[in-house]
C-alpha positions, 0 to 999 in steps of 0.5 A: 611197606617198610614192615613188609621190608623187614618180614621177607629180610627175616625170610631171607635171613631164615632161607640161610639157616644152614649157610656154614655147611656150605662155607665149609664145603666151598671155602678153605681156611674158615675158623673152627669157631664157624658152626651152625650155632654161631652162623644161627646166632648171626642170624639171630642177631641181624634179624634183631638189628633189623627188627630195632631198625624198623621200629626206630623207623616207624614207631616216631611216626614221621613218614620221610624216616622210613621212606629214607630207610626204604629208598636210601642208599642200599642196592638189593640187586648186588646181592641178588648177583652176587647170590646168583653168581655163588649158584651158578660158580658152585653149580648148586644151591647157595642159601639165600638165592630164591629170597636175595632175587625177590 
C-alpha cells in the first residue's frame, strides 16, 4: 500500500509541473530565482525524498514501520481543501487539485 502511496504522491507532484506559471500569475512579490526550472527541481527533490522514505520503510521488512508511515499523523484532507480552495479563490485550475482530492 505504502508503494501504491508513493506512485500517486509522484502523480501529484508530476500534476504540478508548471505550478510557477501560476504563482506568478496569482502572487505578488516571488523572487526572481522562482522559474519553471527551480519549481522542477523542487519537484524532483520531493519526489526523491519520498522514494527514500519509502523504501526505508519498506525495505526492513517490519510491518508496523510502514503502517506508521501510512497512517501516522499526516492529514491528505488539508491539502485537498486548501487545493480546492485556490481553484475556487482563483476561479481556475491550480495545479495539484484533481490528484490532492483523490
Amino acid at each position: 500500500m505504502l508503494w501504491i502511496f508513493y506512485f500517486v504522491f509522484v502523480l501529484h507532484e508530476l500534476e504540478e509541473w508548471n505550478i510557477d506559471r501560476f504563482e506568478h500569475q496569482h502572487f505578488e512579490g516571488l523572487s526572481p530565482a522562482a522559474t519553471d526550472r527551480s519549481a522542477r527541481m523542487w519537484i524532483g527533490f520531493v519526489v526523491l525524498v519520498g522514494l527514500i522514505w519509502c523504501a526505508a520503510a519498506t525495505l526492513p521488512g517490519n510491518p508496523t514501520l510502514p503502517a506508521w508511515i501510512f497512517f501516522g499523523d499526516c492529514h491528505p484532507a488539508d491539502e485537498r481543501h486548501f487545493s480546492t480552495f485556490l481553484s475556487y479563490y482563483f476561479r481556475g485550475y491550480a495545479p495539484g487539485v484533481i490528484t490532492a482530492v483523490f
